[in-house]
N, C-alpha and C positions, 0 to 999 in steps of 0.2 A: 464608823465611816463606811466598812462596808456592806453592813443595812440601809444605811444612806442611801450609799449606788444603787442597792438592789431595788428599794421603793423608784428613785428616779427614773431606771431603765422598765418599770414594769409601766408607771404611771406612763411614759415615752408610747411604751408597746401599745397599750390599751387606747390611747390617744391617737396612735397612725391608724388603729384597726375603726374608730367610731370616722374618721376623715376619709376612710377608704370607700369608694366607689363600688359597691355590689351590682353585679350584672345579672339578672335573673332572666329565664326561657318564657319567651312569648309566642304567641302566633302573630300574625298579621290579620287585619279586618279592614275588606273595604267597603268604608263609609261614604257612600257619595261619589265614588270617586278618587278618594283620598286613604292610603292607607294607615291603617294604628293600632299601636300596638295593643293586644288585647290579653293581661297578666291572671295567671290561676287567684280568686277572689281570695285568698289565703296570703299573698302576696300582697303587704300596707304598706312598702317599703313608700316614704314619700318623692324619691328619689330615685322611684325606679322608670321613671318618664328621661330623666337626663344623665344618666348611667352608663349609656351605650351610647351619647352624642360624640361625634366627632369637630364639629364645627359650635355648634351651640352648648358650650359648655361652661355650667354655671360659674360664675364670675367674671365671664367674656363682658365686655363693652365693644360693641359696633361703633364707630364713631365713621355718620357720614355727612358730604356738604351735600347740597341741595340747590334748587332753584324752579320759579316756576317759567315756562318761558309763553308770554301771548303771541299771538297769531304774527306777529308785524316785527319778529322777534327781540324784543325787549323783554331782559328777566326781572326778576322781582324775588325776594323774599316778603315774609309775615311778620306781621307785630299784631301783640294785642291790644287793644285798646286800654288809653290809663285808666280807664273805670273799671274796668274788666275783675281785677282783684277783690270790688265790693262784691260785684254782682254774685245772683245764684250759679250753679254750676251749670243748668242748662243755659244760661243766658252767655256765660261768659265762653261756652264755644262757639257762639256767633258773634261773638266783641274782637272784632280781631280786623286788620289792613293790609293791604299791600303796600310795601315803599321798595323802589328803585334800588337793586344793588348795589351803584353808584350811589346811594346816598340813606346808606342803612345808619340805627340812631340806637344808642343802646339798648333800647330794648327789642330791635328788631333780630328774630331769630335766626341765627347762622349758620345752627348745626343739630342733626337728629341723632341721640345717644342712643344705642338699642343694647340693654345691660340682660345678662342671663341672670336668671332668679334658681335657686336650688328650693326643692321640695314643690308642695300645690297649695299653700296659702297664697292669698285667701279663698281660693275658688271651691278649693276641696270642701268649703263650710256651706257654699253654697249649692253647691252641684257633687254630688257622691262620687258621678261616674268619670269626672274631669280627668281624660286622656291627652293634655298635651305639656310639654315645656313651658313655664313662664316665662314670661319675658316681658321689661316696662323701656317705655320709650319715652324719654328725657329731652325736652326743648331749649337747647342752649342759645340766650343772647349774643350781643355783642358786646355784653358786658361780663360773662359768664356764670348769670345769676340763670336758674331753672327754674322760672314761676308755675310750671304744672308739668305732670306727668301722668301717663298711662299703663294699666297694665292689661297683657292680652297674651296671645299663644301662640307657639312654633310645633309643630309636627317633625320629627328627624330620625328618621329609622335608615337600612337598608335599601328599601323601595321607594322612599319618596322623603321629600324636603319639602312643607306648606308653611309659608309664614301670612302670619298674620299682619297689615302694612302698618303705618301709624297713620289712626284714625282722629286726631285732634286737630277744633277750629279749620286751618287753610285745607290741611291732610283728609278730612271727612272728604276731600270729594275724590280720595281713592278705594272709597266703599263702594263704588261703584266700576273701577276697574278690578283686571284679571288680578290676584293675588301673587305672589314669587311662588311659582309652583316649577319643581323639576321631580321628573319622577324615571326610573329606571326603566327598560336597561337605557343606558345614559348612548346612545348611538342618534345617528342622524337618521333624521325619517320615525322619530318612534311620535305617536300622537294619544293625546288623552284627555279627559271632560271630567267636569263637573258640574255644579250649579248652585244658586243662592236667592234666596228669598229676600228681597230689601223691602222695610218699610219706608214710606213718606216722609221720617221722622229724620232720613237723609240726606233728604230733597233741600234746596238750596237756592234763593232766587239769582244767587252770584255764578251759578253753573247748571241748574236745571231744577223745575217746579214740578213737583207729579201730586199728585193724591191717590190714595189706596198705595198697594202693593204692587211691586214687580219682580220677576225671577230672571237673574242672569245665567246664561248658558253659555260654558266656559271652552272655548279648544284653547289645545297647546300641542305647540308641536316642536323637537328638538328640530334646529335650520342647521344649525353649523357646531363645529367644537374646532379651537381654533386659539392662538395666543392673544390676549386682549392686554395691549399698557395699561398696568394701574399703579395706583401710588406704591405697589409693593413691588413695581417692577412689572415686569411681562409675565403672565398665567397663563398656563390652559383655562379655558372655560367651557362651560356650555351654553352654546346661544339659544333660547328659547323665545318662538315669537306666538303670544297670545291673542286674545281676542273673546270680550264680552258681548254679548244681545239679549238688548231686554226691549220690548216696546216703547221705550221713550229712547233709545237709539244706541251707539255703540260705540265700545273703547277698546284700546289695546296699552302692550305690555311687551316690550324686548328685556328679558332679563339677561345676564351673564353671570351663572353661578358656576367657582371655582371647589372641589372639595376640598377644600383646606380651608378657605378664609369664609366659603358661604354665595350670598348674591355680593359681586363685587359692586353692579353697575346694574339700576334700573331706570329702563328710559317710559314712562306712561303719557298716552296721549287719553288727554281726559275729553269726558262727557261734551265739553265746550270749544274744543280742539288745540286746547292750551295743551303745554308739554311740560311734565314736572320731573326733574332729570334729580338722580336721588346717587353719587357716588360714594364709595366707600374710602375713608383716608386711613384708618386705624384702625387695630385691633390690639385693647389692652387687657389686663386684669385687674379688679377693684376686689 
């Protein structure tokens, strides 16, 4: 019996130490803009991207509501079209509608889930040098069936917070707005850029037509830090108000990121001057 315990407590130990969170010494590198962390090449830990997260920590789920609002203000969520399932996978991110909040149908989506992924599959197989957080964003019905998801990257150090938006079907036309970007020191008055290269493969006869390429050029600037209501109650936040220019014209971005829960509350006014209001109602662990 008491080899028993002994195997139990050792198999115990060895099991809290592989579950445990290694935090390794980085520098900082700014890319663009944007900083990341940049780890001794000796350093394969897969896990040394979300290590030192404070907010985006793997197994987080974001769970937030959404809506788009048009000019005359009437909101709308998205459905995808019933075909949509057969179709190929570029086709089926232009299969998609708008129906009336007032009169959403099972399959119209309700809610965007943004789940933390630990490690860098699969990108690490693609790209060597892949420096960011994973993370997939989940399209929940009204039924709460998820017929498609995405995966993509969060930036979260010390110096700066970049998230990547969700880019699918209705969401592809905030590839053209500012990003959730807050970046340190977190005070009123601090400003910062950067910039992005979009191909036409973004372009959209529902919100703007371009051909060739265009590059947006990003300000941010912190406006206010201030208590904002949210479903978790009253926050500090930081108010950040952005603003995109590329030649086919321009978009903005008011975020409100809390450090504890992340972007609570993002308000985008898109390319066509619709407004796609994106809040946050939960934070759980899967």
């Amino acid at each position: 019996m008491r080899n028993l315990v002994l195997v139990i407590l050792t198999l115990a130990f060895f099991a809290g130490c592989q579950q445990k969170n290694v935090e390794y010494d980085y520098d900082l590198e700014n890319s663009n803009g944007i900083y990341v962390e940049k780890f001794d090449t000796l350093i394969k830990d897969e896990n040394r991207y979300t290590s030192n997260n404070n907010v985006f920590k793997p197994g987080r789920v974001f769970v937030y509501d959404y809506y788009l609002e048009k000019t005359n203000g009437e909101k709308y969520a998205f459905q995808s079209t019933k075909d949509a399932p057969r179709l190929p996978a570029r086709q089926r991110l232009n299969s998609w509608n708008l129906v009336h909040t007032d009169s959403l149908t099972d399959i119209s989506v309700e809610q965007v889930l943004l789940k933390v992924r630990p490690g860098l599959q699969p990108f690490i197989e693609h790209f060597p040098d892949y420096d960011q957080t994973i993370i997939e964003y989940h399209y929940v019905q009204h039924n709460n069936d998820r017929p498609f998801n995405e995966a993509t990257g969060v930036i979260e150090n010390e110096k700066n917070v970049w998230l990547h938006p969700p880019r699918s079907n209705m969401f592809r036309i905030l590839e053209l707005n500012p990003f959730p970007f807050v970046q340190a020191p977190y005070e009123i008055g601090n400003t910062w850029q950067w910039s992005l290269k979009i191909g036409d493969a973004w372009s959209d006869e529902r919100w703007k037509k371009w051909d060739g390429q265009i590059e947006n050029q990003y300000q941010y600037e912190i406006t206010d830090i201030r208590p904002v209501e949210t479903a978790f109650g009253e926050l500090e936040c930081i108010e950040i108000s952005a603003s995109a220019k590329s030649r086919i014209g321009q978009t903005h971005l008011v975020a409100y990121f809390n450090k504890e829960h992340g972007f609570v509350k993002l308000n985008y006014t898109n390319i066509d001057s619709t407004r796609l209001v994106m809040e946050l109602k939960e934070i759980r662990e899967e």
